[in-house]
N, CA, C and O atoms as a Tinker XYZ file with bonds, in Angstrom:
   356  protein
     1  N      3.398000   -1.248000  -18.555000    73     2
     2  CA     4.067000   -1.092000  -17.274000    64     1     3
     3  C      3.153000   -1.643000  -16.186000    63     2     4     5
     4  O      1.956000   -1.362000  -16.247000    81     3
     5  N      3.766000   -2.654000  -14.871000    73     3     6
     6  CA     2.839000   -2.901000  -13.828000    64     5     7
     7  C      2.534000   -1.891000  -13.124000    63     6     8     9
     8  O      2.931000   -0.745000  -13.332000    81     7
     9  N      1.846000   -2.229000  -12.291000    73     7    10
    10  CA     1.642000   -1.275000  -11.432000    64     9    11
    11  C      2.765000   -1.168000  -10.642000    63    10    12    13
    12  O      3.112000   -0.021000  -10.363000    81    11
    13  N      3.441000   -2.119000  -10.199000    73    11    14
    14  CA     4.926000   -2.247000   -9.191000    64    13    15
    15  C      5.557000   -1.271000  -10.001000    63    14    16    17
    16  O      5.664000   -0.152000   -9.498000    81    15
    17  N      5.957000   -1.431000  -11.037000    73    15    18
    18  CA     7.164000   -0.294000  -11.629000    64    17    19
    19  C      6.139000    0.825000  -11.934000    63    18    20    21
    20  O      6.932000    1.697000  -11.579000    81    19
    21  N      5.426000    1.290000  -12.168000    73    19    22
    22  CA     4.410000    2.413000  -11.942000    64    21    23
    23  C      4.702000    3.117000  -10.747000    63    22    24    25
    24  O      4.833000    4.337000  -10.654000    81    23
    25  N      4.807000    2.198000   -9.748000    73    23    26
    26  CA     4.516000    3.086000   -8.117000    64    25    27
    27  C      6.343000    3.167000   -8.146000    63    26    28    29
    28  O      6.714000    4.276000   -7.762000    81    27
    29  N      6.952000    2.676000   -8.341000    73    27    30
    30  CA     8.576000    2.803000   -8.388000    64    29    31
    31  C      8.915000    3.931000   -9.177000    63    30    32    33
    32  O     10.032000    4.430000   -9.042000    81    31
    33  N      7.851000    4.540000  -10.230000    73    31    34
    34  CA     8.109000    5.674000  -11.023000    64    33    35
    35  C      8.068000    6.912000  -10.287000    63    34    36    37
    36  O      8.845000    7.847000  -10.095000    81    35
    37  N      6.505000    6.494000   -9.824000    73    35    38
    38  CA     5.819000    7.295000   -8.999000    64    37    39
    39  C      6.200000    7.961000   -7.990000    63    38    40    41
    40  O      5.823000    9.123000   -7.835000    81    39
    41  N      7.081000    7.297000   -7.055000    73    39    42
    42  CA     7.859000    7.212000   -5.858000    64    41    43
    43  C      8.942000    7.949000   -5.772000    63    42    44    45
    44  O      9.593000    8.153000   -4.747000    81    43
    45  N      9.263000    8.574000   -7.408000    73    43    46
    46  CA    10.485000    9.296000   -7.997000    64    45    47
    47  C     11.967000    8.321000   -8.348000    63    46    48    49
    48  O     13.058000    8.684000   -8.788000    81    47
    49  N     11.575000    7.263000   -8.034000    73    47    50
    50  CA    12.792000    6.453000   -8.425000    64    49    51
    51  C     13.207000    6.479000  -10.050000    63    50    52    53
    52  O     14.400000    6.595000  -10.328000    81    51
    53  N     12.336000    6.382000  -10.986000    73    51    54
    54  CA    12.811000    6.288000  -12.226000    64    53    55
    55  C     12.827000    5.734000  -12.422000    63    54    56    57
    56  O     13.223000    5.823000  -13.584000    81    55
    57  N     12.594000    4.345000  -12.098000    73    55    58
    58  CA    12.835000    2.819000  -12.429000    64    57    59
    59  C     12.078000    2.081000  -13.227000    63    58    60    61
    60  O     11.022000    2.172000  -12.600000    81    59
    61  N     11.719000    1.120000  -14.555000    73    59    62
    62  CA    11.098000    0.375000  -15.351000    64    61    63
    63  C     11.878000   -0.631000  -15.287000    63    62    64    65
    64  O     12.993000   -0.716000  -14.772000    81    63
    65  N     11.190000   -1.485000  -15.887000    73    63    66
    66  CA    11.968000   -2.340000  -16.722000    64    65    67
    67  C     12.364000   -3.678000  -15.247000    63    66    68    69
    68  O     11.865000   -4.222000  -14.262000    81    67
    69  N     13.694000   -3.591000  -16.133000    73    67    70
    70  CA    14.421000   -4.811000  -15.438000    64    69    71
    71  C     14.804000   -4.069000  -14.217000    63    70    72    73
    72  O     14.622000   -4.568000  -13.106000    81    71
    73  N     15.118000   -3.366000  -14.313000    73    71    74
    74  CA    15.688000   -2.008000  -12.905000    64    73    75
    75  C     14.479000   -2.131000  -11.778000    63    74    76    77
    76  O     14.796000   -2.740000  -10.756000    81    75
    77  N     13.300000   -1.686000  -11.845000    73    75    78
    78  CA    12.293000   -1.722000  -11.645000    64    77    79
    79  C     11.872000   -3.485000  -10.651000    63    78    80    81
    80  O     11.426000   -3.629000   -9.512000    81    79
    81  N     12.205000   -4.389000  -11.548000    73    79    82
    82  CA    11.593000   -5.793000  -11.362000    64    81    83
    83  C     13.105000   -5.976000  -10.081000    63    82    84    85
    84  O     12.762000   -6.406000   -8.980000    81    83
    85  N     14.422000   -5.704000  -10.239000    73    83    86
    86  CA    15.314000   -6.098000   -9.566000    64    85    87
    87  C     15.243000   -5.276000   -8.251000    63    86    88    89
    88  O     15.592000   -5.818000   -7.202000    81    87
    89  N     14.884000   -4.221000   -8.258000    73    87    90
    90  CA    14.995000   -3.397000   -7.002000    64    89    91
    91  C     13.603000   -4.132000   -6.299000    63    90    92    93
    92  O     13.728000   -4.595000   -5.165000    81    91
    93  N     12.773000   -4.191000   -6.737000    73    91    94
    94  CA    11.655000   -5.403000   -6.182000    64    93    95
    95  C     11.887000   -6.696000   -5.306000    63    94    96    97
    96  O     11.426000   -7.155000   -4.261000    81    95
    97  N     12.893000   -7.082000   -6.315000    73    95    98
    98  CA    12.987000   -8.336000   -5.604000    64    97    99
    99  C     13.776000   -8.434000   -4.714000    63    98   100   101
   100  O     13.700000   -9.376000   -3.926000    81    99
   101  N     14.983000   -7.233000   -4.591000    73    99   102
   102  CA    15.732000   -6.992000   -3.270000    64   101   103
   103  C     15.114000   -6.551000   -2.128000    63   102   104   105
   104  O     15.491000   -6.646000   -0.960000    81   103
   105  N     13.941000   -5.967000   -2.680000    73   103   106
   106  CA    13.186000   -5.196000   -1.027000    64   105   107
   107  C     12.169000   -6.263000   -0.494000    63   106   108   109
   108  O     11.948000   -6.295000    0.717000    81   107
   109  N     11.599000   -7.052000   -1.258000    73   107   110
   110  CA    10.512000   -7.673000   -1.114000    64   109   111
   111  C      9.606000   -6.973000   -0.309000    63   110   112   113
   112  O     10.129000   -6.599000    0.741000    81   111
   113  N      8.676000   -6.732000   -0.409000    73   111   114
   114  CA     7.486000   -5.998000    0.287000    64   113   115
   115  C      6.964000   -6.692000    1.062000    63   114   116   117
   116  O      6.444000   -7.657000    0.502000    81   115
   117  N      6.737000   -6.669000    2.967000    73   115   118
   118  CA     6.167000   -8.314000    3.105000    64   117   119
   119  C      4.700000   -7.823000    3.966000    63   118   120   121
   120  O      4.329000   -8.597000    4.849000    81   119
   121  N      4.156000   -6.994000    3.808000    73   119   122
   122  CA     2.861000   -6.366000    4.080000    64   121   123
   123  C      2.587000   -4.473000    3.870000    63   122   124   125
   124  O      3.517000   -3.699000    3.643000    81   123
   125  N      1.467000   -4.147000    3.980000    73   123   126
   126  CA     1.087000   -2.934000    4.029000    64   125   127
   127  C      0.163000   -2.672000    4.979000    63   126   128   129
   128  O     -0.609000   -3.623000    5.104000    81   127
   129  N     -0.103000   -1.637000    5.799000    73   127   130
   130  CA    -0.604000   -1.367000    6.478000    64   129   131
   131  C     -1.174000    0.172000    6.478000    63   130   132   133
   132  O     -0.730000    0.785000    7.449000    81   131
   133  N     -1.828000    0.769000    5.849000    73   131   134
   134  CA    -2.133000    2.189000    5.660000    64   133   135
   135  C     -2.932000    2.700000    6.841000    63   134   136   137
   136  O     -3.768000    2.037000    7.456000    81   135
   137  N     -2.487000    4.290000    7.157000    73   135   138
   138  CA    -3.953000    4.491000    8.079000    64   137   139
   139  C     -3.454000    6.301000    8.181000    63   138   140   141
   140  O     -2.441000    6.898000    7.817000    81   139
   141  N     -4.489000    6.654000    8.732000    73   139   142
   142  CA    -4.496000    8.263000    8.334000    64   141   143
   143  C     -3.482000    9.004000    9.449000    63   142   144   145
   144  O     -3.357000    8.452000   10.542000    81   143
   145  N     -2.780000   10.213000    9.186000    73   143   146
   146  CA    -2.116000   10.831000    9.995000    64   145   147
   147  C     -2.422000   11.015000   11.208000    63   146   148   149
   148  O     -3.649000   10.939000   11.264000    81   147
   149  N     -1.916000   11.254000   12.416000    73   147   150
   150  CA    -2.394000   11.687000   13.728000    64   149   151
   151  C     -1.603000   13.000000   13.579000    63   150   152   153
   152  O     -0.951000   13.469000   12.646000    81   151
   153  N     -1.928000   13.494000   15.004000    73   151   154
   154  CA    -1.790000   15.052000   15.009000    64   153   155
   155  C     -2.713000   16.719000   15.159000    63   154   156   157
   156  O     -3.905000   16.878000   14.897000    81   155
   157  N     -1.991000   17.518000   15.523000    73   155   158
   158  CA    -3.226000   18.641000   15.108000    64   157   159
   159  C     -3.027000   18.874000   13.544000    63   158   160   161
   160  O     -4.049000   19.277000   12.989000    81   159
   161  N     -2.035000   18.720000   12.811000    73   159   162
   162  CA    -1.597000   19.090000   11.046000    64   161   163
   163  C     -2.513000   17.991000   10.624000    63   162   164   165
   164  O     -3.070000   18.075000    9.530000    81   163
   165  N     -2.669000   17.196000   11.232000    73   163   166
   166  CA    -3.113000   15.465000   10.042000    64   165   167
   167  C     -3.973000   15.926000    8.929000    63   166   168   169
   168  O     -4.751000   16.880000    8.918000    81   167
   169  N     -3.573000   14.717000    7.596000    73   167   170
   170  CA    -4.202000   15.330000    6.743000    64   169   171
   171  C     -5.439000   14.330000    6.586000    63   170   172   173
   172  O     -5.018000   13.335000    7.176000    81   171
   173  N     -6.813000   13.999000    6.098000    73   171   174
   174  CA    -7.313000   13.211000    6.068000    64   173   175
   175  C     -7.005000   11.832000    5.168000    63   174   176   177
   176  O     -6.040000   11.898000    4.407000    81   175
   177  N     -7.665000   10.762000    5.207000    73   175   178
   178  CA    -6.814000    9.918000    4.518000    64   177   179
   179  C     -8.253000    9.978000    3.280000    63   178   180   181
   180  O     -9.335000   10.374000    3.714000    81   179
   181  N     -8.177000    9.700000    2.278000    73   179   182
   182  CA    -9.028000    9.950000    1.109000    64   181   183
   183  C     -9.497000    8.154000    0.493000    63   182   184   185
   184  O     -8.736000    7.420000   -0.136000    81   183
   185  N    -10.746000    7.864000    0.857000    73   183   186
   186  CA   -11.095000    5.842000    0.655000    64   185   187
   187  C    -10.015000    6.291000   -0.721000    63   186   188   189
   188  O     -8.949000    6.549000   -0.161000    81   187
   189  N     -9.852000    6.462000   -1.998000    73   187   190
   190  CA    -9.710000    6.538000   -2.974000    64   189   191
   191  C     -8.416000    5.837000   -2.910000    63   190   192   193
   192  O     -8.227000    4.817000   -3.573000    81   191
   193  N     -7.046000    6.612000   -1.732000    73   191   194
   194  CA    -5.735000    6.132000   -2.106000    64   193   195
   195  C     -5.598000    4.864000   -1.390000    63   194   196   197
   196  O     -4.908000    3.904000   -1.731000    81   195
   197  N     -6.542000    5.009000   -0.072000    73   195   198
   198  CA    -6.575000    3.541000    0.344000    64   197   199
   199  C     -6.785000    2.041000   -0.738000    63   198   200   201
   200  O     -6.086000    1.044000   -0.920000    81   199
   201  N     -8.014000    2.474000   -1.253000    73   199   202
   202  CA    -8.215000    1.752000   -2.401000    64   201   203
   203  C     -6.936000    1.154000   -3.437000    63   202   204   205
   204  O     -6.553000   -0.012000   -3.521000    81   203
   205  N     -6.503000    2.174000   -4.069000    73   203   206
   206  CA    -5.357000    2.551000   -4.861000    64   205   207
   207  C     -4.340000    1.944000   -4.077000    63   206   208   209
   208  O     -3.812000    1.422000   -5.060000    81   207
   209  N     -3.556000    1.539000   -3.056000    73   207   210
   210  CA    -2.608000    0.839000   -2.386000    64   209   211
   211  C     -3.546000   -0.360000   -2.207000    63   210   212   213
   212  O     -2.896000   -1.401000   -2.299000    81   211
   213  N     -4.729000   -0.555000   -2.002000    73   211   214
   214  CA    -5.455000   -1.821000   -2.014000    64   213   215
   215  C     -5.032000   -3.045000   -3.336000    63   214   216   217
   216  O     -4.505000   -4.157000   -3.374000    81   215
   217  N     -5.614000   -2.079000   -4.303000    73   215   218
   218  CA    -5.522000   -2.902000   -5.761000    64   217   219
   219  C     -3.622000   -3.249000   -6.186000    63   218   220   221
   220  O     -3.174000   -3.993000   -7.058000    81   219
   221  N     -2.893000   -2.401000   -5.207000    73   219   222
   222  CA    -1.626000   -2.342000   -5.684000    64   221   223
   223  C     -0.961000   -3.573000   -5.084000    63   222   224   225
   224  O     -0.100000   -4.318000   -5.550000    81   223
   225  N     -1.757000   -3.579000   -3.636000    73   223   226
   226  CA    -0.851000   -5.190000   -3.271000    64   225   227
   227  C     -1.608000   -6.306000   -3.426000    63   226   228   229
   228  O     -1.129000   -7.433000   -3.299000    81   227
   229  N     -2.940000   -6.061000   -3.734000    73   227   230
   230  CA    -3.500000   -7.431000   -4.628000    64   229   231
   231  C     -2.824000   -7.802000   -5.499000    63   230   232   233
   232  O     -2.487000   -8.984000   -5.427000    81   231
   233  N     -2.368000   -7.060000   -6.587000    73   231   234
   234  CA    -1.296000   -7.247000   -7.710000    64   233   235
   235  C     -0.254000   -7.562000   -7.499000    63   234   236   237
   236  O      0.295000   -8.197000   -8.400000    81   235
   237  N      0.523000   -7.292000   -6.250000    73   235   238
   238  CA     1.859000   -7.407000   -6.325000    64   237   239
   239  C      1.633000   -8.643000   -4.961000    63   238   240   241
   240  O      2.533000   -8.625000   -4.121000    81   239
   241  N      0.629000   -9.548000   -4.767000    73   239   242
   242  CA     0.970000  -10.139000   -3.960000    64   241   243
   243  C      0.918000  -10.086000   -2.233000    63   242   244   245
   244  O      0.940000  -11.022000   -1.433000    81   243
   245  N      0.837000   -8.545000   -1.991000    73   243   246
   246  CA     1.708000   -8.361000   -0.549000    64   245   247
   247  C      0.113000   -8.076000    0.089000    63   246   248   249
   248  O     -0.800000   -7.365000   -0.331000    81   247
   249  N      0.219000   -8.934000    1.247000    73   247   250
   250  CA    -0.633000   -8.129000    2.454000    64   249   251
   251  C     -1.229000   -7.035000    2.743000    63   250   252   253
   252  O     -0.374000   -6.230000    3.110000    81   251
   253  N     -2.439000   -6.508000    2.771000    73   251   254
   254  CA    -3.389000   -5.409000    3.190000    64   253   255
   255  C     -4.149000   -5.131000    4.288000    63   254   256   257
   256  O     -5.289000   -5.595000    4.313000    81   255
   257  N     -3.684000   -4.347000    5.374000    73   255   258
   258  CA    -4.110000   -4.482000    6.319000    64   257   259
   259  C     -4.854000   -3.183000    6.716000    63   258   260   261
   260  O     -4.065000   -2.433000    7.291000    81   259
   261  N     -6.067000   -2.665000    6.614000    73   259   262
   262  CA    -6.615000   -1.287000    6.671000    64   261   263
   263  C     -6.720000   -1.337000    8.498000    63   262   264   265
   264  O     -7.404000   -2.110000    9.169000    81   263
   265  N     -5.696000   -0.121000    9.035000    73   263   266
   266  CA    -5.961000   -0.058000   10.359000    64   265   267
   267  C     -6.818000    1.068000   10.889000    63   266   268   269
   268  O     -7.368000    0.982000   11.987000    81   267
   269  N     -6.930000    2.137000   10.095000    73   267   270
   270  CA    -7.992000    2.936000    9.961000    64   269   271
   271  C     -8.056000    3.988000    8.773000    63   270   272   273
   272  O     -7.349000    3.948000    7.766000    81   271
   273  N     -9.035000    4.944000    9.068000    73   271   274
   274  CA    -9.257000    5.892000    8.265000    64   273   275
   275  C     -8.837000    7.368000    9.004000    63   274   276   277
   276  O     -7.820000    7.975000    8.670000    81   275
   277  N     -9.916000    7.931000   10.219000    73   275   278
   278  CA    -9.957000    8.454000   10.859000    64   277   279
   279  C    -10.355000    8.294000   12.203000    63   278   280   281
   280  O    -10.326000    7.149000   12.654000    81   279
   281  N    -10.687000    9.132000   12.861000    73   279   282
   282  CA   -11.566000    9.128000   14.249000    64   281   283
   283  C    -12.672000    9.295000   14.372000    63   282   284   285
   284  O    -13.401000    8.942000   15.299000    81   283
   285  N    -13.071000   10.211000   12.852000    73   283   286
   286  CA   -14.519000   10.889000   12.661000    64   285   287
   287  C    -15.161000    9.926000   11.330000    63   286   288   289
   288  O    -16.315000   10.090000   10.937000    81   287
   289  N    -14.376000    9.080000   10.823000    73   287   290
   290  CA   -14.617000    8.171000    9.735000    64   289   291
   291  C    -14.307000    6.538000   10.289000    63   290   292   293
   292  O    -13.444000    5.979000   10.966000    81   291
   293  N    -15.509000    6.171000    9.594000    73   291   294
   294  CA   -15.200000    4.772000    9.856000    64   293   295
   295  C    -14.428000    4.038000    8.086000    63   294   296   297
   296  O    -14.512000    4.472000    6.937000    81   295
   297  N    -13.832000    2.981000    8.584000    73   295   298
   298  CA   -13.490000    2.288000    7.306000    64   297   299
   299  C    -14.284000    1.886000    6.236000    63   298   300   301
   300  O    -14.912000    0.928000    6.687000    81   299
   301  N    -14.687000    2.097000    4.852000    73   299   302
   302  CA   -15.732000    1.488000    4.071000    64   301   303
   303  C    -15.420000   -0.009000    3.903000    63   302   304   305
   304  O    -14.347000   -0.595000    4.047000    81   303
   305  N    -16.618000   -0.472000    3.565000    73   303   306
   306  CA   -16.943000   -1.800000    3.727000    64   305   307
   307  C    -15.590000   -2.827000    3.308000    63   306   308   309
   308  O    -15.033000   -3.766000    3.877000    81   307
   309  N    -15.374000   -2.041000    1.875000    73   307   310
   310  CA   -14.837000   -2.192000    0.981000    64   309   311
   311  C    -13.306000   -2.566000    1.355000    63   310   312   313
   312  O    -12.673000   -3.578000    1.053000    81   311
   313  N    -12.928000   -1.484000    2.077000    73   311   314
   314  CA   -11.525000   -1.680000    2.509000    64   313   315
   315  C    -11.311000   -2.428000    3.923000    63   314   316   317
   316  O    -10.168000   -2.772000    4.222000    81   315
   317  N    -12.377000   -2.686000    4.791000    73   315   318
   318  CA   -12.206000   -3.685000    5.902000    64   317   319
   319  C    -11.661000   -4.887000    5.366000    63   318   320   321
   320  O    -12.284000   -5.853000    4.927000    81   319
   321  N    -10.280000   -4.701000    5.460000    73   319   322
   322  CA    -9.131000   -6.293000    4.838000    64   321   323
   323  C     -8.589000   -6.156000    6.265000    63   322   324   325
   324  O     -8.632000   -5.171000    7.002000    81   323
   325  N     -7.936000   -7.682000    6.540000    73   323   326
   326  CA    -6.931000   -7.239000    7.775000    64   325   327
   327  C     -6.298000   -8.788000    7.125000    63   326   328   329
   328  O     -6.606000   -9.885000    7.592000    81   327
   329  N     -5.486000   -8.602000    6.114000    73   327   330
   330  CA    -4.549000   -9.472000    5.808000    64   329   331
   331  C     -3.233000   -9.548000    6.893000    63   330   332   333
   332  O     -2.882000   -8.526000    7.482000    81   331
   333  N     -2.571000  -10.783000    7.094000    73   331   334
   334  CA    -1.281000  -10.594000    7.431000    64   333   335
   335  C     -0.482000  -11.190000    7.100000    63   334   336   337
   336  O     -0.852000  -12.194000    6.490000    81   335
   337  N      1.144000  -11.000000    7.262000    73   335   338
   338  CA     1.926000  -11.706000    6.523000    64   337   339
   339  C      2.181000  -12.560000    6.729000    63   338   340   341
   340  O      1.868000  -12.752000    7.904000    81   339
   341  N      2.800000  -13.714000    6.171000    73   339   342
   342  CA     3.126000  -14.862000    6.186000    64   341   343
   343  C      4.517000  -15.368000    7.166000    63   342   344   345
   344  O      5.709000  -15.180000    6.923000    81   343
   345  N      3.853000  -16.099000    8.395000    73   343   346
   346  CA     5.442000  -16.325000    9.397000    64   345   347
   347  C      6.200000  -16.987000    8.620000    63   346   348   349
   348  O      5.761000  -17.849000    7.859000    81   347
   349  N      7.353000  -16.691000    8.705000    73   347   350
   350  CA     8.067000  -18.098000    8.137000    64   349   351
   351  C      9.124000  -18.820000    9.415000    63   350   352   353
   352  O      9.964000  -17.956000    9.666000    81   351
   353  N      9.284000  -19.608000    9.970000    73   351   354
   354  CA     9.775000  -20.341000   10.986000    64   353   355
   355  C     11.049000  -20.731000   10.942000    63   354   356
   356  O     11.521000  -21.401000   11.859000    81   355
């Protein structure tokens, strides 16, 4: 299983397979942008899932754009990407 139909599992959809690959190609994904909650509730954001959505759109292609972590955290080295998507005209 890819990781795309992995996170489509994950996500509670249920989806593999050809199901999985077709609902893909209808949404097309055309960047990501992660960054930690605001608020007095916010929860912290953990490098780990950043990471983990990192490696997920390396694989699948799509844009990574780390806009932060926290206020009290800076971004690791690691995840300073600021990909963007592709204009099309």
């Amino acid at each position: 299983m890819s990781s795309c139909e992995k996170c489509w599992v994950e996500a509670g959809n249920n989806m593999t397979g050809d199901k999985a690959r077709e609902y893909q190609r209808l949404i097309k994904i055309r960047d990501c942008t992660p960054e930690e909650q605001a608020g007095p509730d916010a929860r912290p954001m953990k490098p780990e899932w950043a990471r983990s959505i990192r490696d997920q759109c390396a694989e699948a292609g799509v844009p990574f754009f780390m806009k932060q972590m926290s206020k009290k955290a800076s971004i690791p080295d690691d995840l300073m990407i600021r990909e963007y998507p592709e204009v099309k005209q």
